[in-house]
mmCIF file of the N, C-alpha and C atoms, coordinates in Angstrom:
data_MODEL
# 
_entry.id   MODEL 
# 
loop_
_atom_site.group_PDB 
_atom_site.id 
_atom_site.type_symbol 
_atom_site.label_atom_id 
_atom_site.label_alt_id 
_atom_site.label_comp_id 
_atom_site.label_asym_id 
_atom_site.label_entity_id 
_atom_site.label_seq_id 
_atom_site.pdbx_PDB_ins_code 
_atom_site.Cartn_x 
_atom_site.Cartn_y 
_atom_site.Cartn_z 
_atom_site.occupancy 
_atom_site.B_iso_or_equiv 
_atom_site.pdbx_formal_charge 
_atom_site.auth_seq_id 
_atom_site.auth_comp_id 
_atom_site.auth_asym_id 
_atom_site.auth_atom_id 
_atom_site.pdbx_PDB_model_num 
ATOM 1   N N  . UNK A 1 1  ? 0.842   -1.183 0.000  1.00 0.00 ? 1  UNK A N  1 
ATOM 2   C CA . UNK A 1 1  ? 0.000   0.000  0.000  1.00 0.00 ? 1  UNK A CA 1 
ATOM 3   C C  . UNK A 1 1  ? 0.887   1.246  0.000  1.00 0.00 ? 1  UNK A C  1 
ATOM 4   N N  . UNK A 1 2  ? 0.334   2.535  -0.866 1.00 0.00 ? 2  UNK A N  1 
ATOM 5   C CA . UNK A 1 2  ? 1.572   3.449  -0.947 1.00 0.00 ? 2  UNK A CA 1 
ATOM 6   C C  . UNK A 1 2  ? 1.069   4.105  0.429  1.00 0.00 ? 2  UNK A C  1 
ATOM 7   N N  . UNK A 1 3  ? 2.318   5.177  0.512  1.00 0.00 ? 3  UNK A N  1 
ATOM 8   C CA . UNK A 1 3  ? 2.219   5.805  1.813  1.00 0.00 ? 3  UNK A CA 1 
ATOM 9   C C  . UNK A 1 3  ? 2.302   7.282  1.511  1.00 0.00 ? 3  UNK A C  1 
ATOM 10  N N  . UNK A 1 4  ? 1.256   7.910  2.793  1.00 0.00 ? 4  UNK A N  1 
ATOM 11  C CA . UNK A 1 4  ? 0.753   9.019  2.709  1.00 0.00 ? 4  UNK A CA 1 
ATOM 12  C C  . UNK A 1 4  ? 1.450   10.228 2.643  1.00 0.00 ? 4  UNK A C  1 
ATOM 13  N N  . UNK A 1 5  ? 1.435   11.449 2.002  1.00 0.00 ? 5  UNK A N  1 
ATOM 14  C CA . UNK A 1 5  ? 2.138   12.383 0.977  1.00 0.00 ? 5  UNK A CA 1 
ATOM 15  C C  . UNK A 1 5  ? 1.842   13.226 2.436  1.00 0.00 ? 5  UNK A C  1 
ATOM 16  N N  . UNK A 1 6  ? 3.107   13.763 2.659  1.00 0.00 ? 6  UNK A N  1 
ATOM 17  C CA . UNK A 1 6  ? 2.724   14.965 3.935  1.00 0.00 ? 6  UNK A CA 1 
ATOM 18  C C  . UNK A 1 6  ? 2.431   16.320 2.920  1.00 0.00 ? 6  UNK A C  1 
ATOM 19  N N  . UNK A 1 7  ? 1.521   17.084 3.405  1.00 0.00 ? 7  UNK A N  1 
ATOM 20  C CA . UNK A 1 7  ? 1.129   18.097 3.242  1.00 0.00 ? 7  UNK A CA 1 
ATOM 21  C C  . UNK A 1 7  ? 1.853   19.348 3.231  1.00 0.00 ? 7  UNK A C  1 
ATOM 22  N N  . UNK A 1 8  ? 2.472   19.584 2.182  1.00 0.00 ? 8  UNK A N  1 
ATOM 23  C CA . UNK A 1 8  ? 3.157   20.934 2.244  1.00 0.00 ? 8  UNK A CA 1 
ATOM 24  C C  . UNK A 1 8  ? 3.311   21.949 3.179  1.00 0.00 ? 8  UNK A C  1 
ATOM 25  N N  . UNK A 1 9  ? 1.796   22.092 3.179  1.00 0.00 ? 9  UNK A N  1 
ATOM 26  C CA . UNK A 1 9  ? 0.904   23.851 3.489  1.00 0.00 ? 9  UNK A CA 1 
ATOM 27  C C  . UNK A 1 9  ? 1.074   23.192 5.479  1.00 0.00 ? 9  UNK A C  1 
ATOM 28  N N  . UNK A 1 10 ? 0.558   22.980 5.421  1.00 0.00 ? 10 UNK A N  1 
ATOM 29  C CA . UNK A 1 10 ? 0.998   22.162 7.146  1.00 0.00 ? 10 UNK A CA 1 
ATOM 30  C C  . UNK A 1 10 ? 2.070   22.103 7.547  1.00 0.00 ? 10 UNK A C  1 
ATOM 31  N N  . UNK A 1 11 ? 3.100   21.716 6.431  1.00 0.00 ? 11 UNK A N  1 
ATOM 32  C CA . UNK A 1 11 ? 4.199   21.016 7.556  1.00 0.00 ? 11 UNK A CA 1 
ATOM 33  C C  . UNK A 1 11 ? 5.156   23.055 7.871  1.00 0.00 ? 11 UNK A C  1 
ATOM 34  N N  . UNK A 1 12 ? 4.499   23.552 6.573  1.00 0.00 ? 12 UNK A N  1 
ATOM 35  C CA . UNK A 1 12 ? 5.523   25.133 7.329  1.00 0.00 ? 12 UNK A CA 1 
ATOM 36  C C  . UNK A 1 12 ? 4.704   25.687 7.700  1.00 0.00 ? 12 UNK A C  1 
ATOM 37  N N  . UNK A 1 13 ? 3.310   25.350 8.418  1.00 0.00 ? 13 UNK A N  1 
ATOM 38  C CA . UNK A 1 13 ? 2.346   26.353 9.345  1.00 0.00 ? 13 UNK A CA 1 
ATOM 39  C C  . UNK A 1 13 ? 2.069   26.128 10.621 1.00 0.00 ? 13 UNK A C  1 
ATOM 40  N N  . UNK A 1 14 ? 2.942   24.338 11.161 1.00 0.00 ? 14 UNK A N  1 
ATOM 41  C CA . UNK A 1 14 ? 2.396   23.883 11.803 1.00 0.00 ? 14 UNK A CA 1 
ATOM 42  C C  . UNK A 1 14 ? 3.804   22.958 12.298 1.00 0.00 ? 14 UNK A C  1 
ATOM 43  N N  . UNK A 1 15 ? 4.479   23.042 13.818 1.00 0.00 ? 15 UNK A N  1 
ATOM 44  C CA . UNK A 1 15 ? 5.460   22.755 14.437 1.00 0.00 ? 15 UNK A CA 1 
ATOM 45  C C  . UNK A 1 15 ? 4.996   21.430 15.051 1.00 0.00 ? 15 UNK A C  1 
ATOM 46  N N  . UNK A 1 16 ? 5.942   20.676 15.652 1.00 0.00 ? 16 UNK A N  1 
ATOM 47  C CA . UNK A 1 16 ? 5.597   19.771 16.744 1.00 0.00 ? 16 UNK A CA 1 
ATOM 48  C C  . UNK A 1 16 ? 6.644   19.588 17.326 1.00 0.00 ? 16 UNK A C  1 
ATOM 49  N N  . UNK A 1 17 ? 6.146   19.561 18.762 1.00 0.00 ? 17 UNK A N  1 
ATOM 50  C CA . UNK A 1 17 ? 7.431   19.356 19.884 1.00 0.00 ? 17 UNK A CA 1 
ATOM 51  C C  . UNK A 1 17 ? 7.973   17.891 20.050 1.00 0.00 ? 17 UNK A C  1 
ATOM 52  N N  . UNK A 1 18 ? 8.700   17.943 21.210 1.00 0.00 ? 18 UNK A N  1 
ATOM 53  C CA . UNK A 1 18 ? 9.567   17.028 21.526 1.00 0.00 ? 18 UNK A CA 1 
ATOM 54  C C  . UNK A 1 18 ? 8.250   15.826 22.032 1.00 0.00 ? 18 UNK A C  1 
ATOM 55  N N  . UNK A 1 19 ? 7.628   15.646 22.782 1.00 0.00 ? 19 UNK A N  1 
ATOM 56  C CA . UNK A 1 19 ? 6.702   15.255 23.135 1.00 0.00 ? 19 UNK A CA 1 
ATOM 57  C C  . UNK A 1 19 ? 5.395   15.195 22.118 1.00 0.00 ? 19 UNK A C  1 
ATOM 58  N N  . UNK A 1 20 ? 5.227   15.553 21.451 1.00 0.00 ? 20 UNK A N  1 
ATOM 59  C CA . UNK A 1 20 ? 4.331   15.269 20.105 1.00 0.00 ? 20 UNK A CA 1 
ATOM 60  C C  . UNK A 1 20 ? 2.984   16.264 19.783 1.00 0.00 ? 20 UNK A C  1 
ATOM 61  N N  . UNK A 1 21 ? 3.251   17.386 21.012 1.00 0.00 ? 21 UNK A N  1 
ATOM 62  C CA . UNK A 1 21 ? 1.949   18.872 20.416 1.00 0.00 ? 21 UNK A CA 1 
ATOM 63  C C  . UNK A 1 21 ? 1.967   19.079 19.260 1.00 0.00 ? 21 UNK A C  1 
ATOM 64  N N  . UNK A 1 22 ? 1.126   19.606 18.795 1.00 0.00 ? 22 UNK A N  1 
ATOM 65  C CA . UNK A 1 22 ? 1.102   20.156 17.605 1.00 0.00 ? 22 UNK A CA 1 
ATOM 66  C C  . UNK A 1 22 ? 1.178   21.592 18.013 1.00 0.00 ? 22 UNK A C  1 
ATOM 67  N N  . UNK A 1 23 ? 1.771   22.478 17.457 1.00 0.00 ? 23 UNK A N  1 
ATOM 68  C CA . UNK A 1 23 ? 1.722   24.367 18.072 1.00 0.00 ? 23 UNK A CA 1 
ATOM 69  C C  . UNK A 1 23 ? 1.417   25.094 16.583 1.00 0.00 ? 23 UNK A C  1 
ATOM 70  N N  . UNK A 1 24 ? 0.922   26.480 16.859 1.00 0.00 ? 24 UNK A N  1 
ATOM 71  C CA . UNK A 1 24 ? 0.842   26.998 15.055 1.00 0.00 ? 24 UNK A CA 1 
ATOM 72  C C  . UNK A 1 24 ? 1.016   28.516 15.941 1.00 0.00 ? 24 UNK A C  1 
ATOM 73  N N  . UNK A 1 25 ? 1.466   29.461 15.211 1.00 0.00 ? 25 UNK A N  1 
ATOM 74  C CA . UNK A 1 25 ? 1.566   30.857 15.093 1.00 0.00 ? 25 UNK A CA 1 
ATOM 75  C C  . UNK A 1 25 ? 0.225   32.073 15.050 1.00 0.00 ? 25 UNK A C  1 
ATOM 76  N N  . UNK A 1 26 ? 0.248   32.616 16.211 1.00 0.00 ? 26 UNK A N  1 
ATOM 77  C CA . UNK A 1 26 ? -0.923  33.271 16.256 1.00 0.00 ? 26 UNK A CA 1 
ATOM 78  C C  . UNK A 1 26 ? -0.757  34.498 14.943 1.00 0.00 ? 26 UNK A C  1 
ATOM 79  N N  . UNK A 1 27 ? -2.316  34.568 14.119 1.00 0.00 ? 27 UNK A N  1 
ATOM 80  C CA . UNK A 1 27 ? -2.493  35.231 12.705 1.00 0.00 ? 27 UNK A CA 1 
ATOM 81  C C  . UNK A 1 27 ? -2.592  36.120 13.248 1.00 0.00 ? 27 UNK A C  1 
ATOM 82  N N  . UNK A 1 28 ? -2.493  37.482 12.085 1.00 0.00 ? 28 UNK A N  1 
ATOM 83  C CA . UNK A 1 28 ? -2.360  38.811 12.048 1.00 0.00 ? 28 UNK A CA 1 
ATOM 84  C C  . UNK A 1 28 ? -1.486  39.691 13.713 1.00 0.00 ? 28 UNK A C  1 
ATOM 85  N N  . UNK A 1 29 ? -0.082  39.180 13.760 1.00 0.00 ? 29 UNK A N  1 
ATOM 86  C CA . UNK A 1 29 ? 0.556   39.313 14.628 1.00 0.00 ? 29 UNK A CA 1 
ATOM 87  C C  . UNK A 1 29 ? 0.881   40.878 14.400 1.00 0.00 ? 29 UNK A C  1 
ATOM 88  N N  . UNK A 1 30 ? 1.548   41.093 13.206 1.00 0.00 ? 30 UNK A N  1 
ATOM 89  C CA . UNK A 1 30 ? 1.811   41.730 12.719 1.00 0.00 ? 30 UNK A CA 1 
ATOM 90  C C  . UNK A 1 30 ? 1.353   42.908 12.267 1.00 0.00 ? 30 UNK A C  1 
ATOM 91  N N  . UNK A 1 31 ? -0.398  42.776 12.500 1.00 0.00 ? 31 UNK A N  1 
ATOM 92  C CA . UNK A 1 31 ? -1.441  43.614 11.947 1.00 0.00 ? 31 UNK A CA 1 
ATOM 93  C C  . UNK A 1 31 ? -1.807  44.557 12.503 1.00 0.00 ? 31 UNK A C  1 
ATOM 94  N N  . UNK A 1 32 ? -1.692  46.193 12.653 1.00 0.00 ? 32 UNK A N  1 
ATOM 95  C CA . UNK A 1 32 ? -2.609  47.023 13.341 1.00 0.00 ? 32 UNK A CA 1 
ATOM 96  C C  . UNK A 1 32 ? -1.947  46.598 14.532 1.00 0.00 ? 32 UNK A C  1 
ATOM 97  N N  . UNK A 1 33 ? -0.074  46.656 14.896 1.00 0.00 ? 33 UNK A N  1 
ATOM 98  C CA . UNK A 1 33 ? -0.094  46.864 15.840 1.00 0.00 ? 33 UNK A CA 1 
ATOM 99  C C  . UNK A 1 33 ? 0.096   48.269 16.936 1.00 0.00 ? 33 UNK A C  1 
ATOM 100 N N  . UNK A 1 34 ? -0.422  49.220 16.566 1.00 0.00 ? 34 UNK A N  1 
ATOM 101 C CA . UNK A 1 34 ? -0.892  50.278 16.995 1.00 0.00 ? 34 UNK A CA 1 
ATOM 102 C C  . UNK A 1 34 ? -1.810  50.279 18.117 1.00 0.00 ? 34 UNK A C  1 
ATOM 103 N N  . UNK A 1 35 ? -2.700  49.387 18.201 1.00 0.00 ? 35 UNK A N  1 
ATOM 104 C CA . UNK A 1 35 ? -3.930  49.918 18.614 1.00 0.00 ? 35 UNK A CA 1 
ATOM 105 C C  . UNK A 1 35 ? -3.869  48.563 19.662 1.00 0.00 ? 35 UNK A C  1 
ATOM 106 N N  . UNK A 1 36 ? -2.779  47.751 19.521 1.00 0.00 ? 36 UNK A N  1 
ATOM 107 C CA . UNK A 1 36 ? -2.600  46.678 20.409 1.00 0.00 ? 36 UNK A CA 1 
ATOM 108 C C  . UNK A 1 36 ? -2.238  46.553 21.366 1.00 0.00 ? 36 UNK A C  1 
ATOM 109 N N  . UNK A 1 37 ? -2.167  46.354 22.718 1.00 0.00 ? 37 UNK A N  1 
ATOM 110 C CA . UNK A 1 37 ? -1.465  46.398 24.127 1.00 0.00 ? 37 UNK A CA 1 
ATOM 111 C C  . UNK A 1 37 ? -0.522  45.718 23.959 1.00 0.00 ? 37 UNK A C  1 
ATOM 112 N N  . UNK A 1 38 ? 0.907   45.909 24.805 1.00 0.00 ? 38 UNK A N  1 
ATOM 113 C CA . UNK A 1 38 ? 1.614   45.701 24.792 1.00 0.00 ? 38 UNK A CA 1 
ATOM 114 C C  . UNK A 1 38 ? 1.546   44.065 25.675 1.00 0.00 ? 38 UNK A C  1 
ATOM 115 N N  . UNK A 1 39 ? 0.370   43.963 26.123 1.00 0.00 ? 39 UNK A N  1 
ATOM 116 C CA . UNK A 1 39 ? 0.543   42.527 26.759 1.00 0.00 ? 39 UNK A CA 1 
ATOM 117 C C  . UNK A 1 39 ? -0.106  41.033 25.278 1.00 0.00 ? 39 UNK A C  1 
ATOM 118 N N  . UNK A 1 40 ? -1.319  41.964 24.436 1.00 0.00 ? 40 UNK A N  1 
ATOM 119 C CA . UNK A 1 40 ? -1.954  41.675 24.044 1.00 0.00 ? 40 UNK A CA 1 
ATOM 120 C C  . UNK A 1 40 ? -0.709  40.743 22.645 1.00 0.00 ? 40 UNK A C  1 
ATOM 121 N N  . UNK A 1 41 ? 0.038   41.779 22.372 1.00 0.00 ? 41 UNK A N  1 
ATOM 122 C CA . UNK A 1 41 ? 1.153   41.683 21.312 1.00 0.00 ? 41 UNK A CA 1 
ATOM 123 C C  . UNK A 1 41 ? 2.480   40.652 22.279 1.00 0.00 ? 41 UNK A C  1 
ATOM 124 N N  . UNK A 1 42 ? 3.014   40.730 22.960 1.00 0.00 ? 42 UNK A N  1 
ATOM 125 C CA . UNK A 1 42 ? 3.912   39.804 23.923 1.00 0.00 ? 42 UNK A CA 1 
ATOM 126 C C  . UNK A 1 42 ? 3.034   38.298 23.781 1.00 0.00 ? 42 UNK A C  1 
ATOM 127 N N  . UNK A 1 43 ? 1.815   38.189 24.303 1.00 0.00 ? 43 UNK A N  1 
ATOM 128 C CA . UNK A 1 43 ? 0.918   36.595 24.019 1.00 0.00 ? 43 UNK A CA 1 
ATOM 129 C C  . UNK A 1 43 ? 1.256   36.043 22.787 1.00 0.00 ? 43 UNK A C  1 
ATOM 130 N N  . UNK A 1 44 ? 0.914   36.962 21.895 1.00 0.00 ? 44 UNK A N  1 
ATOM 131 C CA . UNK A 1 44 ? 0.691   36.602 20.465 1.00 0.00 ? 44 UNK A CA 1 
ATOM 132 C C  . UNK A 1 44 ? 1.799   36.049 20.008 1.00 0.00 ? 44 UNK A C  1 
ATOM 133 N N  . UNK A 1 45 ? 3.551   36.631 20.448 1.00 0.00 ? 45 UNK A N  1 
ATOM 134 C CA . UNK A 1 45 ? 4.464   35.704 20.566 1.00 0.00 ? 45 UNK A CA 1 
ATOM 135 C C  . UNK A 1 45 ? 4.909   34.286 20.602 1.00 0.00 ? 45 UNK A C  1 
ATOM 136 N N  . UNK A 1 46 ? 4.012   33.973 21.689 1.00 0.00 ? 46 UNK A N  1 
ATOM 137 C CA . UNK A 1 46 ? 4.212   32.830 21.987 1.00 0.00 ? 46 UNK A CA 1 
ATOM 138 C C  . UNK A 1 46 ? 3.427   31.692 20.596 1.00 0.00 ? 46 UNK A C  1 
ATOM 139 N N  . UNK A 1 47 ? 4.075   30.327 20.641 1.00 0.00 ? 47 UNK A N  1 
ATOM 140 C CA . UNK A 1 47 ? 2.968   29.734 19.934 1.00 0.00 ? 47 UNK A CA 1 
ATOM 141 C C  . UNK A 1 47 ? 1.759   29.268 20.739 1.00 0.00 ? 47 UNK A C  1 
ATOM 142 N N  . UNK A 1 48 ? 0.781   28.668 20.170 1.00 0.00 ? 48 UNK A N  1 
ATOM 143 C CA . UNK A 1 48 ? -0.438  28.504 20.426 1.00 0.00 ? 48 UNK A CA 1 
ATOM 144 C C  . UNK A 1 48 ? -0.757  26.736 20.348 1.00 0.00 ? 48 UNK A C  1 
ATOM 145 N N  . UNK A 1 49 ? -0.973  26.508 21.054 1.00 0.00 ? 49 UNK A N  1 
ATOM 146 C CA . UNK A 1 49 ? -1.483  24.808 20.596 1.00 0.00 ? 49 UNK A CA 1 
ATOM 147 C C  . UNK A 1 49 ? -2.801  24.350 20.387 1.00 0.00 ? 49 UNK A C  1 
ATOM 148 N N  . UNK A 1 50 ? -2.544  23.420 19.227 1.00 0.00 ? 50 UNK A N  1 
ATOM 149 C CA . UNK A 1 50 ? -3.642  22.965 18.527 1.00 0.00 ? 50 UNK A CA 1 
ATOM 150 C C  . UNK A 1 50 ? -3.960  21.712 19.563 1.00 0.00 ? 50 UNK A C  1 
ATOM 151 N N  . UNK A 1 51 ? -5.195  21.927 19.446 1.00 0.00 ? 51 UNK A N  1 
ATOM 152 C CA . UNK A 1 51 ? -5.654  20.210 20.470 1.00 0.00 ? 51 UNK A CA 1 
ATOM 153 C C  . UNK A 1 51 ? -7.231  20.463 19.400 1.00 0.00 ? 51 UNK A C  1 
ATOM 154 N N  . UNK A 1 52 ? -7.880  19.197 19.984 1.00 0.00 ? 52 UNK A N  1 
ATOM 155 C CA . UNK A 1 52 ? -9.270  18.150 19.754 1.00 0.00 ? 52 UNK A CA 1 
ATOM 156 C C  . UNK A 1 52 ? -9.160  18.182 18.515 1.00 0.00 ? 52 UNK A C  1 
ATOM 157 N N  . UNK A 1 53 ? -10.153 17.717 17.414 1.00 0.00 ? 53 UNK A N  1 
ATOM 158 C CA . UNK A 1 53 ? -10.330 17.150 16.165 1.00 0.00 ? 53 UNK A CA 1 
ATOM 159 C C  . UNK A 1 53 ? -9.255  17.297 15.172 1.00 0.00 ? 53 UNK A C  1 
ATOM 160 N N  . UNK A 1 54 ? -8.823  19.159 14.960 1.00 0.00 ? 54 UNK A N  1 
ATOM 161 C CA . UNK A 1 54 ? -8.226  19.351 14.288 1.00 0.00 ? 54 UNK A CA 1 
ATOM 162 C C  . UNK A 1 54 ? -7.122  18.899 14.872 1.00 0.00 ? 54 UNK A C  1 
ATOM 163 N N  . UNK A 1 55 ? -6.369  18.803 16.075 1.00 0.00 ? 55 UNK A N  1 
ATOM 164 C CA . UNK A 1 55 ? -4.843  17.932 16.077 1.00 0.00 ? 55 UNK A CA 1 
ATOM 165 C C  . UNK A 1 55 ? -4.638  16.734 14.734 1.00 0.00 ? 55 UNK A C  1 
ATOM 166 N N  . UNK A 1 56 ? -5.626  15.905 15.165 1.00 0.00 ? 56 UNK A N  1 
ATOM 167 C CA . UNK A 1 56 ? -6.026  14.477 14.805 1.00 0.00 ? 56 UNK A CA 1 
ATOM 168 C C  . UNK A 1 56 ? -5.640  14.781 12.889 1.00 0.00 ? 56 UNK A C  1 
ATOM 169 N N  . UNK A 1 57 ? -6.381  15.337 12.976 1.00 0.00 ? 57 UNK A N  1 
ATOM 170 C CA . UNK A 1 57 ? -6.807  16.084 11.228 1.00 0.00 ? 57 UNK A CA 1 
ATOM 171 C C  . UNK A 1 57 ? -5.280  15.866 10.862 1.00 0.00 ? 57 UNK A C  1 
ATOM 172 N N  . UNK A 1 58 ? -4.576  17.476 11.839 1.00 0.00 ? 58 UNK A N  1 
ATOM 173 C CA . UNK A 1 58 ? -2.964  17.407 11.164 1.00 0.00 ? 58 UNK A CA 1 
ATOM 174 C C  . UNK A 1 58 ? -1.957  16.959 11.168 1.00 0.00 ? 58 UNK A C  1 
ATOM 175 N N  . UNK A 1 59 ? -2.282  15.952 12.456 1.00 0.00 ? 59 UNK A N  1 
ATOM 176 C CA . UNK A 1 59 ? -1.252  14.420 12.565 1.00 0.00 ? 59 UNK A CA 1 
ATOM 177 C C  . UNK A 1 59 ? -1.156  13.678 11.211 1.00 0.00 ? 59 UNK A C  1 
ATOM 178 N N  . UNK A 1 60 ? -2.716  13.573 10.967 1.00 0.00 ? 60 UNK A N  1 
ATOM 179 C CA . UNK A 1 60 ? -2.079  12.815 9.693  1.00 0.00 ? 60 UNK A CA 1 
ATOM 180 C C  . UNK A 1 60 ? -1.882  13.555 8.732  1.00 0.00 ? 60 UNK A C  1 
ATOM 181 N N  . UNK A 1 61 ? -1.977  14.977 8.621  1.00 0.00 ? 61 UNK A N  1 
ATOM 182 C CA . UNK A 1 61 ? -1.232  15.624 7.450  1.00 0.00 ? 61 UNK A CA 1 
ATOM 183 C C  . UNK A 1 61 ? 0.188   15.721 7.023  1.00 0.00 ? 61 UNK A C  1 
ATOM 184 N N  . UNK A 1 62 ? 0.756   15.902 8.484  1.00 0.00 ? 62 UNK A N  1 
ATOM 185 C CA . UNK A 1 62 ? 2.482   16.140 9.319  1.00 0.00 ? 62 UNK A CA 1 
ATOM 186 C C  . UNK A 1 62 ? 2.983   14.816 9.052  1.00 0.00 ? 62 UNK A C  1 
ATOM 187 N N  . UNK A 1 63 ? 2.441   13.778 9.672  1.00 0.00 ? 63 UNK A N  1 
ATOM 188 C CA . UNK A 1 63 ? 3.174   13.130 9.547  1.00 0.00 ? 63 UNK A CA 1 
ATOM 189 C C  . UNK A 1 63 ? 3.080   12.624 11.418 1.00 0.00 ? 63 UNK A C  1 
ATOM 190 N N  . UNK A 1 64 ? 4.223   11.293 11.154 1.00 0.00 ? 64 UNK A N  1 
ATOM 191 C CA . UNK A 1 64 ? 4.096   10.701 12.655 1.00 0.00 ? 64 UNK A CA 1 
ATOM 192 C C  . UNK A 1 64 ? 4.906   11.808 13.601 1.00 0.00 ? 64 UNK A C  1 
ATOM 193 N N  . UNK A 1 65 ? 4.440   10.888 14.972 1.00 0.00 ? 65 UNK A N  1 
ATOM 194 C CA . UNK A 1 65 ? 4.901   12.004 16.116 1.00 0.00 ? 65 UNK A CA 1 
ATOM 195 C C  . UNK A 1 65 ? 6.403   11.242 16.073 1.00 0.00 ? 65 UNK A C  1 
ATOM 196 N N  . UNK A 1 66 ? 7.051   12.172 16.634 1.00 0.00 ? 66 UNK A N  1 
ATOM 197 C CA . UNK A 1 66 ? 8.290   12.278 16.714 1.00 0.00 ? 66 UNK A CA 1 
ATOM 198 C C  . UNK A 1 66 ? 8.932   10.609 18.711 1.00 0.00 ? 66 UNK A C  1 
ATOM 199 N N  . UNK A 1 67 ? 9.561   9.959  18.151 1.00 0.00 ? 67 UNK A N  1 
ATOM 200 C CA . UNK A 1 67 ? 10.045  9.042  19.192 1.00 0.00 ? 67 UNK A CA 1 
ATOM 201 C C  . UNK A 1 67 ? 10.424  8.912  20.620 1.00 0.00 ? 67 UNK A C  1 
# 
């Protein structure tokens, strides 16, 4: 049976740790930061983790978890 084609668009939107999270980059970071708090913009820094259905979804897009 052939084996499954990882997903381009996923694998550079979408990280996974040592332990096997999935994390993604909070959107429009960059956007209108004027009008943004300085705590509001520091969060947005950080990554964000993906959990319930959609994890599942981009596991199998990514590829296996890491050993």
């Amino acid at each position: 049976m052939p084996k499954q084609k990882t997903h381009s668009a996923s694998k550079k939107r979408f990280t996974r740790s040592k332990s096997g999270k999935l994390f993604h980059e909070m959107s429009n970071y960059w956007h209108k930061n004027v009008k943004k708090s300085p705590k509001a913009k520091r969060h947005a820094r950080q990554a964000k983790q993906v959990t319930g259905g959609l994890e599942k979804m981009l596991s199998r897009m990514i590829g296996k978890k890491p050993r």
